[in-house]
Each structure stands twice: as structure tokens, then as C-alpha cells.
KELOLO-244612 format. One record per residue (C-alpha): residue in three letters; z, x, y; residue number from 1. Coordinates in steps of 0.2 Angstrom, whole numbers. Layout:
r;zz;xx;yy;k
ALA;Z;X;Y;NUM .
...
***
This chain:
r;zz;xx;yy;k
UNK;-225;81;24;1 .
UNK;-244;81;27;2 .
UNK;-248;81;7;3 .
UNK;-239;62;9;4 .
UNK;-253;55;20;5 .
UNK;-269;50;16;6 .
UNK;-284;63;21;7 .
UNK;-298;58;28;8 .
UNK;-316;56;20;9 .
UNK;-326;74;13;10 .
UNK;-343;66;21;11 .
UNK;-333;62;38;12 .
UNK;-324;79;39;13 .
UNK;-342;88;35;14 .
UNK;-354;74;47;15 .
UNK;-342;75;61;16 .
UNK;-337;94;58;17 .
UNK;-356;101;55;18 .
UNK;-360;92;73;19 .
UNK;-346;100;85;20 .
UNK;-351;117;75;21 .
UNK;-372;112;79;22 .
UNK;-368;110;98;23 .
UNK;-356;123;100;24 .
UNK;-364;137;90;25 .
UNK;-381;130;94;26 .
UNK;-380;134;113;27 .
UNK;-370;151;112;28 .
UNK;-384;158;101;29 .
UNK;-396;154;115;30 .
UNK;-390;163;129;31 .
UNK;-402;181;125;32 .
UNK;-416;169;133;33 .
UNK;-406;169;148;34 .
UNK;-404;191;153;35 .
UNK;-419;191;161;36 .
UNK;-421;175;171;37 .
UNK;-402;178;179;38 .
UNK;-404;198;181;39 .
UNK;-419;196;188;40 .
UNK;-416;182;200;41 .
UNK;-397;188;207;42 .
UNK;-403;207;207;43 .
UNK;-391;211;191;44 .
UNK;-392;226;178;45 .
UNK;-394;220;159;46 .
UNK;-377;229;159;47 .
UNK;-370;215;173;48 .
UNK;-376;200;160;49 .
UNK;-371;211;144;50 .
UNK;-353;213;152;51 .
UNK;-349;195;155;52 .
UNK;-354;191;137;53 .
UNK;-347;205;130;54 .
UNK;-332;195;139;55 .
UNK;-336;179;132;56 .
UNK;-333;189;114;57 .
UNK;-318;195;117;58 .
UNK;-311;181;125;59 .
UNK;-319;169;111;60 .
UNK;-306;180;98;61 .
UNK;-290;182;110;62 .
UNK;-291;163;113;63 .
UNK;-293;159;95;64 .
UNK;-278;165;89;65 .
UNK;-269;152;100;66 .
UNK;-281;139;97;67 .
UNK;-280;141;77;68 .
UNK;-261;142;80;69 .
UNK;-262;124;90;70 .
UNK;-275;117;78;71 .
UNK;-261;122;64;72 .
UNK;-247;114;75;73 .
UNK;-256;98;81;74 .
UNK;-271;93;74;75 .
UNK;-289;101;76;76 .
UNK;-292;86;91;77 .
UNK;-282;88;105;78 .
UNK;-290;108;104;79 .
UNK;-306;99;101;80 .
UNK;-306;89;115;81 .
UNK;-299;102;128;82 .
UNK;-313;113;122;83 .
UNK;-327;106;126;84 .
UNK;-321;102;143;85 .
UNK;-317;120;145;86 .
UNK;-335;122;138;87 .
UNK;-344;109;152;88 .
UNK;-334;119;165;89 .
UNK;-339;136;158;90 .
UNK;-358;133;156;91 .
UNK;-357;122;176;92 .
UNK;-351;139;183;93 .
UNK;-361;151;174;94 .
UNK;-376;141;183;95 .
UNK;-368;145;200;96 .
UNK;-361;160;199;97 .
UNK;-362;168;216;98 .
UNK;-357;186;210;99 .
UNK;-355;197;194;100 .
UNK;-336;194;194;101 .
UNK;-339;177;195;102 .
UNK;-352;176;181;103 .
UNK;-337;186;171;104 .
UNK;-324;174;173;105 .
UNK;-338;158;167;106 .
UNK;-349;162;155;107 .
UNK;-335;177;148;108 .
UNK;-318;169;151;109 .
UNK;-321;150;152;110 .
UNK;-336;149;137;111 .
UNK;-327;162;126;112 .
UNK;-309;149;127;113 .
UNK;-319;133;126;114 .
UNK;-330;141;108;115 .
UNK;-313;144;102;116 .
UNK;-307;129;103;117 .
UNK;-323;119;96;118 .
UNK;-330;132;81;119 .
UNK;-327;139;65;120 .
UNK;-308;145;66;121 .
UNK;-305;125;72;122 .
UNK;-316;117;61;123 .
UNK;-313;127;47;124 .
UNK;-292;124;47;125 .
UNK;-297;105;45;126 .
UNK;-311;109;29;127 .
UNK;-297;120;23;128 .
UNK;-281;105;26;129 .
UNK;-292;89;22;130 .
UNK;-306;93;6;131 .
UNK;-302;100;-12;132 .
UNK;-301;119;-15;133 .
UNK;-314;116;-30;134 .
UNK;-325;109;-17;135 .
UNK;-318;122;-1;136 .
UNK;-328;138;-2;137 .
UNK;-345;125;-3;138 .
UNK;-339;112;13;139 .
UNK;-337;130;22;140 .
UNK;-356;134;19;141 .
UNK;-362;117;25;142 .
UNK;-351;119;40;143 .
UNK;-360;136;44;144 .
UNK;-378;129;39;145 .
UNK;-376;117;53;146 .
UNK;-370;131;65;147 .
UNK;-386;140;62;148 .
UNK;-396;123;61;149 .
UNK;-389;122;80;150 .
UNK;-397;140;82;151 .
UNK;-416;134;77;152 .
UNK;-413;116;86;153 .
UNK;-405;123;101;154 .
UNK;-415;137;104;155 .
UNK;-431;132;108;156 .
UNK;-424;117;117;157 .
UNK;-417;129;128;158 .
UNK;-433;139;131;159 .
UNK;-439;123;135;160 .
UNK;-427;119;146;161 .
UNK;-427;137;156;162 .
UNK;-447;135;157;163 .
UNK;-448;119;163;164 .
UNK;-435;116;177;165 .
UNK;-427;134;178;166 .
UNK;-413;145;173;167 .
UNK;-400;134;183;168 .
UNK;-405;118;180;169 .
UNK;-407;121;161;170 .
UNK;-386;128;161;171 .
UNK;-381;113;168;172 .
UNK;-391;99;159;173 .
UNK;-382;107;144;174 .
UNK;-365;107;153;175 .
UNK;-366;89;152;176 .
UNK;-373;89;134;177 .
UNK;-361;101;127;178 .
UNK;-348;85;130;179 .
UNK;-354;75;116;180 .
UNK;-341;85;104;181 .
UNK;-326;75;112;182 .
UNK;-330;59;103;183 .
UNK;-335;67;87;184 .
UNK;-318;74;89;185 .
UNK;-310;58;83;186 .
UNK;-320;59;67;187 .
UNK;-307;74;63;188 .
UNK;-292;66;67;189 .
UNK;-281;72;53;190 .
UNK;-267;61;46;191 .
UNK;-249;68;49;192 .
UNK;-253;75;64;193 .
UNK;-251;62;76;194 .
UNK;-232;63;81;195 .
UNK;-221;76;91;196 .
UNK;-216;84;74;197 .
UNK;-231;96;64;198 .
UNK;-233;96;46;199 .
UNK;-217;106;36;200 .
UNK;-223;122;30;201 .
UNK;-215;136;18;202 .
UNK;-216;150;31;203 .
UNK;-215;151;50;204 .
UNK;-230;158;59;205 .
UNK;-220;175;62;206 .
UNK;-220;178;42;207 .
UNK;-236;171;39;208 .
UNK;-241;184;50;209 .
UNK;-231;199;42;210 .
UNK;-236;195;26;211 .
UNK;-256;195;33;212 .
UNK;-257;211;41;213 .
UNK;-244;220;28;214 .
UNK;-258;216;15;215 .
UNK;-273;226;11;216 .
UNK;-285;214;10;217 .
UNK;-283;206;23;218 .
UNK;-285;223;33;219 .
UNK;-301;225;25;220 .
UNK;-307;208;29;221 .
UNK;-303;211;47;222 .
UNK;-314;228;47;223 .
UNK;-330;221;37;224 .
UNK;-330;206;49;225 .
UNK;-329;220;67;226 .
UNK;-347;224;60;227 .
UNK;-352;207;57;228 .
UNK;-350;205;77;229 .
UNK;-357;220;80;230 .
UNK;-373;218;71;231 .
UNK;-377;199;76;232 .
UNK;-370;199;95;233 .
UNK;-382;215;99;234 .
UNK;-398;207;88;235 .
UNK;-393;191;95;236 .
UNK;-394;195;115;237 .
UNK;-403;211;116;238 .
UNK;-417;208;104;239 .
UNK;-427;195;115;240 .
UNK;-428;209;129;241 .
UNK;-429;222;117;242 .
UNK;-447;212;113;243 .
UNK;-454;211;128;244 .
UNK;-450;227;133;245 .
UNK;-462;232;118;246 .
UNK;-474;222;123;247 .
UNK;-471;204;115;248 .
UNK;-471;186;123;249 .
UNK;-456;177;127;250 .
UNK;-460;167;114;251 .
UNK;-460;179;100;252 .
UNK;-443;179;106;253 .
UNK;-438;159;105;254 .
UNK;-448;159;89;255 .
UNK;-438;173;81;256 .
UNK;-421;168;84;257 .
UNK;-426;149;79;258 .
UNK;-430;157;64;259 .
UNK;-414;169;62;260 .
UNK;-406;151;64;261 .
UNK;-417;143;52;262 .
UNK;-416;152;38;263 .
UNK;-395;155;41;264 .
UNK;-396;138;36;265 .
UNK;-402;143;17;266 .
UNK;-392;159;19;267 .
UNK;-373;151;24;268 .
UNK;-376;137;11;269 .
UNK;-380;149;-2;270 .
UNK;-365;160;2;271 .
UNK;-352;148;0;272 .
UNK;-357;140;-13;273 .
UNK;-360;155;-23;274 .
UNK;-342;158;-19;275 .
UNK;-336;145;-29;276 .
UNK;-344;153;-44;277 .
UNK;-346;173;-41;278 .
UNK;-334;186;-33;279 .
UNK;-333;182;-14;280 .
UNK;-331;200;-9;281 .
UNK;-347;206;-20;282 .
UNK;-356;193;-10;283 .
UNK;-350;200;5;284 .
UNK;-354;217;2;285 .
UNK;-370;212;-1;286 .
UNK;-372;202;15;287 .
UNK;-369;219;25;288 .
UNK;-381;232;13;289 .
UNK;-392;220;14;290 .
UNK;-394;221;36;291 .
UNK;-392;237;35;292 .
UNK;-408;238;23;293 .
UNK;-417;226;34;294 .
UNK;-413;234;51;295 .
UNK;-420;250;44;296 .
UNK;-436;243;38;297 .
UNK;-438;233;53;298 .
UNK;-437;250;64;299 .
UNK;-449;258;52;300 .
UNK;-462;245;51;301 .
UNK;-474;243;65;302 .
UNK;-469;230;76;303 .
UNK;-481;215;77;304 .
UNK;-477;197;79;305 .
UNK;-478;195;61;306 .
UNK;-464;209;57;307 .
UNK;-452;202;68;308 .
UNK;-455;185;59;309 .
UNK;-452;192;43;310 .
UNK;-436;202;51;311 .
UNK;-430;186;57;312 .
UNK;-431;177;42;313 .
UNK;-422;190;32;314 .
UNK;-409;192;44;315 .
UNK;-406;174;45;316 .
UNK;-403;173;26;317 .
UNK;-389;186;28;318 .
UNK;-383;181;49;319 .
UNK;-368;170;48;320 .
UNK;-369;170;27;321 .
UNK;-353;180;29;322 .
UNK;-342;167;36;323 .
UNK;-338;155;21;324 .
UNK;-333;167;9;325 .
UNK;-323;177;20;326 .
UNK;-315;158;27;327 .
UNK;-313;155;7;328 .
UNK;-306;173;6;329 .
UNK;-291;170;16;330 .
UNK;-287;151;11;331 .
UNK;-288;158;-7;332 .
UNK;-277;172;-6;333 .
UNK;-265;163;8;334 .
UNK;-267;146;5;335 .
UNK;-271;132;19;336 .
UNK;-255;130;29;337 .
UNK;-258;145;43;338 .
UNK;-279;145;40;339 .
UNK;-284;142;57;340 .
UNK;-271;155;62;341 .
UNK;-278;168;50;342 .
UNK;-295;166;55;343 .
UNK;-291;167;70;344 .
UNK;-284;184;69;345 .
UNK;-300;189;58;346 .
UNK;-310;182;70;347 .
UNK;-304;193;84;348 .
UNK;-310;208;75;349 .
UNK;-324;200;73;350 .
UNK;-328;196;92;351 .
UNK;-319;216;97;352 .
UNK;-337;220;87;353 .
UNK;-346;209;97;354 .
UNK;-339;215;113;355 .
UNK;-345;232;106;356 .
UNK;-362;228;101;357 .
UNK;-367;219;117;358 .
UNK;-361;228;127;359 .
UNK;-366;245;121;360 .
UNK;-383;238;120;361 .
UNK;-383;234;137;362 .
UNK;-375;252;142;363 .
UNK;-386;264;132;364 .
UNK;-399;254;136;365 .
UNK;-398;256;155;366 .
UNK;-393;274;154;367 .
UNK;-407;279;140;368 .
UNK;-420;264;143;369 .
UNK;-419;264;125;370 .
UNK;-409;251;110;371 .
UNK;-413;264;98;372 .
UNK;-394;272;97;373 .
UNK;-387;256;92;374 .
UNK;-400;250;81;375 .
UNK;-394;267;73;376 .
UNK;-373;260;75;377 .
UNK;-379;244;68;378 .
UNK;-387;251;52;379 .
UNK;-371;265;48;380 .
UNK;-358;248;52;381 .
UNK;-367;238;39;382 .
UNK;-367;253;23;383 .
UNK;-346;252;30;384 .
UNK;-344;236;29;385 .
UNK;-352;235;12;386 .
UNK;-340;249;4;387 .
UNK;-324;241;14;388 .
UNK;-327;224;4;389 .
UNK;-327;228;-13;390 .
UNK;-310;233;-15;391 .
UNK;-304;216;-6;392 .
UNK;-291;207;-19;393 .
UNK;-296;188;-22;394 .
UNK;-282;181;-31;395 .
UNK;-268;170;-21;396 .
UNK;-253;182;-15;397 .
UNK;-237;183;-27;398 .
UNK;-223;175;-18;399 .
UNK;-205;173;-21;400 .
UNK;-198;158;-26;401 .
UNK;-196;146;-13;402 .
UNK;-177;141;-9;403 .
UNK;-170;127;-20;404 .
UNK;-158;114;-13;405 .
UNK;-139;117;-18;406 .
***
């Protein structure tokens, strides 16, 4: 059994874990900055671009289901690995996209697989397998603060990057620097994990999944974390244009979502480790009122460079803060075994939001000329989510006994 083996270091499983998650989450947060120059230089609506990553979303939950199920089954590194190479090929291909289908099958299909198989739901499984529970819910923030330290490193590195030797050139410099997670995959080598035979478990994958979606909580999970997607996919891609069409520089823009990933560094470790202390569920239900309370301020304020700092810097304290207590949530209630599994599943409704918020933002957009109507969505989805978290039950599930040798 995997409890026999030794497990590898808490510093190791953080160092090398918080880098893959900088890289991967660092350069996905980045790709608003890129709607303009590629629409503008192929001859593509906002909704063309808003399609494809409204692709990449769904096809960044659909594949993690499977890549949490393989990470469960062999090992967060082989999924790792084949990630990033997935991730090299995607951003490669976006670059030289001749077509919108094209363009949909790279930056959607190939960058949706390859975040799978190199961010939370991967990363998480190994936190989750490999570090205390006392310490778990903390390790998780860390993990996320690095995500969103890769959004303020990454971002303006990228607005660099498209400003000094163009859209193209900037994808695939980072398609060769995206490959750096594959040997910081060997830091997460887990023990028990190397032969042809996984782990032994208590439950099969088919009734850890019957007893996940038979449960309440779990439901209710999956229907706070649709709005998390919905509300950071749309601010993510569709506020730098929104900017500039209100008559902002560019870099208000990269400043802004530098500081959305900032100030998620603050926010994500501050959510998980108050959720070694407080109720993980009234933590999230106060992530969500508290976007909703921002957005709606934001809208109401008039828009200067100042307020969309202040904006950012509030919604960076509350941007990916969800993800450790919800990760904590599930490895509470169903214990470690499936986590990357769960997640995965969690995380699908998570990325069906995202598909929603980008792409509707690029759709009302073009047929209104207007983001108003989802700034509107965005606000109603967060008072939801709020109410949808409080009844969420924390304690581990009751089982029966498990079956005693005769």
C-alpha cells in the first residue's frame, strides 16, 4: 500500500509543485493581452478568439477528469510530463494558426488538455497524498499563491514580449519556455507509484463517484465553483479590451491583471490557511459576496486608472482564494484516495462557467458593442454562489465498515 512507502519532503512537494502551477497558470492568465493583436492582424471577431478559449475552458475540465483519474492511478509525473509537451505544442500552433478552426483546436483543444495535466487538479492530488491533513488546507493556499504569483510575473513579461517582437514570436518563445515544468516533474515523484500495480484503495473509481454526486455537498460545490469560472474567465479576457474600448492604454490593462495576480497571492494564502481554522464554506460564501460587491462598485464608480487599480487589487484578494478551501473541502469530506479525480469533476463545472463567461462576453459584445449584460450575470452569479455554499456539509462522509478478512 502507498501508506507503507516513504513520502517525499513538504518543502519539495510545495517548491517544485508552486513552480509547474507559476508556469502553467502564469501564461494562461495572460492570453486577454493577446484578443486584439490576433483579431486584428487575421481579420477575426472578439467572438472568433472568445470561441477558441471558451474552448480551451471546456476542454481544460473534460480533460481533467481523466488526468486526475491517471494522476490517481500512476503518479502526478508521467501526466506531468505529457502535459507540458501538450502545452509547447498548443502555444507553437496557436502562433500559426492559419484559420479560426485551426486556432480552436490549439489554443482550445491542445492548451485546455495540456493545463490539465500540469495545474491544480494534478498538483493538488500530490499536496493531498504526500503532506499532513493538519498542514493540507495551508499547502493548498501556497500552491494557489504561486498560481497567481505566475499571473503578476508572467503577465507583464508577456506584454513585453508581444510589444517587442510581436504576437507570434512572443507564443512561441513561451512554447519553449512553458517546458521547464518537465524536470520539475521529477521533484513530484511520489513513492508507490512507480510499478505497473497503483496504490490499493477502499473504493473503485465507479463508487467513489456514486457516492460524490449522490451527495449534497458535493452538488453544491460543483454549482458555487460554475460562477467562479464564469466571473474570472470573462474579467480575465474581456477586461483588457473592455479598457481600451473606454479609453485606457494597454497598459492599464497589463498593470491591472498584474495586480489581480499580485494580490491573489495575499488572497489564496489567506483562504487556505484560514481554512485550517474557520468553516471552509463561510469562507467561500464570502469569497463570492464579496465579487459580487466589488463588480458592482466598480460599474458604479467612474472609471479612471486609479479605480481599475483599486478593482484589481480587490478582486485579486478574492480571484482564485476559492480554490484551497473548496480542494480542502472535498479531501475532508472524501478523504485523499480519488482527490484528483473529484477535483476534476468539480473543476469541469468550473471550466462549463468559463466557457460561459468568455464566450458570452465575446457574443453580447459583438451583437450589443456593450459588456454591460454580463457584468450584470457576473454580479447575480456571485449573490448565487454565496447562498449555494453555506449549507455545504464539512465533516468526512459516514461509511460502512470496510470488509474484514474471514
Amino acid at each position: 500500500m502507498q501508506s507503507a512507502e516513504r513520502k517525499l519532503s513538504m518543502m519539495q512537494v510545495l517548491a517544485c509543485g508552486a513552480m509547474i502551477v507559476t508556469l502553467s497558470m502564469g501564461i494562461r492568465h495572460g492570453f486577454g493581452l493577446w484578443l486584439q493583436p490576433i483579431t486584428q492582424a487575421q481579420d477575426w471577431s472578439r467572438q472568433t478568439f472568445s470561441f477558441a478559449i471558451a474552448i480551451q475552458n471546456i476542454a481544460w475540465g473534460f480533460f481533467g477528469i481523466f488526468a486526475g483519474m491517471a494522476a490517481d492511478r500512476f503518479g502526478a509525473f508521467r501526466v506531468l510530463v505529457g502535459g507540458a509537451v501538450l502545452y509547447g505544442l498548443g502555444l507553437a500552433g496557436m502562433a500559426l494558426s492559419p484559420t479560426p478552426l485551426v486556432f480552436a483546436l490549439t489554443a482550445g483543444v491542445l492548451i485546455g488538455a495540456a493545463q490539465a495535466g500540469t495545474t491544480y487538479a494534478v498538483i493538488y492530488g500530490v499536496i493531498g497524498r504526500q503532506i499532513d491533513p493538519s498542514k493540507r488546507s495551508w499547502a493548498m493556499g501556497v500552491a494557489a499563491a504561486a498560481g497567481s504569483f505566475g499571473q503578476f510575473l508572467m503577465v507583464p513579461v508577456e506584454g513585453f514580449l508581444i510589444g517587442g517582437f510581436g504576437w507570434q514570436q512572443a507564443l512561441l518563445a513561451l512554447s519553449l519556455f512553458v517546458l521547464l515544468i518537465v524536470p520539475l516533474a521529477f521533484g513530484l515523484r511520489e513513492p508507490g507509484f512507480g510499478g505497473v500495480s497503483a496504490p490499493q484503495r477502499d473504493q473503485t473509481i465507479l463508487q467513489a463517484l456514486r457516492e460524490a454526486f449522490k451527495y449534497p455537498s458535493f452538488q453544491l460545490l460543483m454549482a458555487g465553483y460554475f460562477v467562479c469560472g464564469f466571473q474570472v474567465v470573462f474579467i480575465g479576457v474581456h477586461m483588457p479590451s473592455y479598457l481600451k474600448d473606454k479609453g485606457l492604454s494597454p497598459q492599464v490593462a497589463s498593470y491591472a491583471l498584474a495586480l489581480i495576480g499580485l494580490f491573489n497571492v495575499f488572497g489564496t494564502y489567506l483562504a487556505g490557511s484560514l481554512g485550517q481554522k474557520l468553516a471552509k464554506r463561510k469562507i467561500l460564501a464570502a469569497i463570492y459576496l464579496g465579487r459580487s460587491i466589488a463588480i458592482a462598485l466598480f460599474l458604479w464608480a467612474p472609471l479612471t486608472p486609479m479605480s481599475v487599480y483599486i478593482f484589481s487589487a480587490v478582486m485579486g484578494v478574492l480571484w482564485l482564494s476559492t480554490v484551497p478551501p473548496t480542494n480542502a473541502t472535498i479531501a475532508q469530506i472524501f478523504g485523499v484516495a480519488h482527490l484528483s479525480m473529484l477535483g476534476g469533476f468539480v473543476f469541469f463545472s468550473h471550466q462549463i462557467g468559463s466557457f460561459m463567461g468568455v464566450w458570452l462576453g465575446g457574443l453580447l459584445y459583438d451583437r450589443t458593442g456593450s459588456y454591460d449584460i454580463v457584468w450584470y450575470i457576473a454580479i447575480a452569479l456571485g449573490v448565487f454562489a454565496a447562498l449555494v455554499n453555506l449549507p455545504v456539509r464539512e465533516a468526512p462522509i459516514a461509511r460502512g465498515p470496510a470488509p474484514q478478512p474471514a
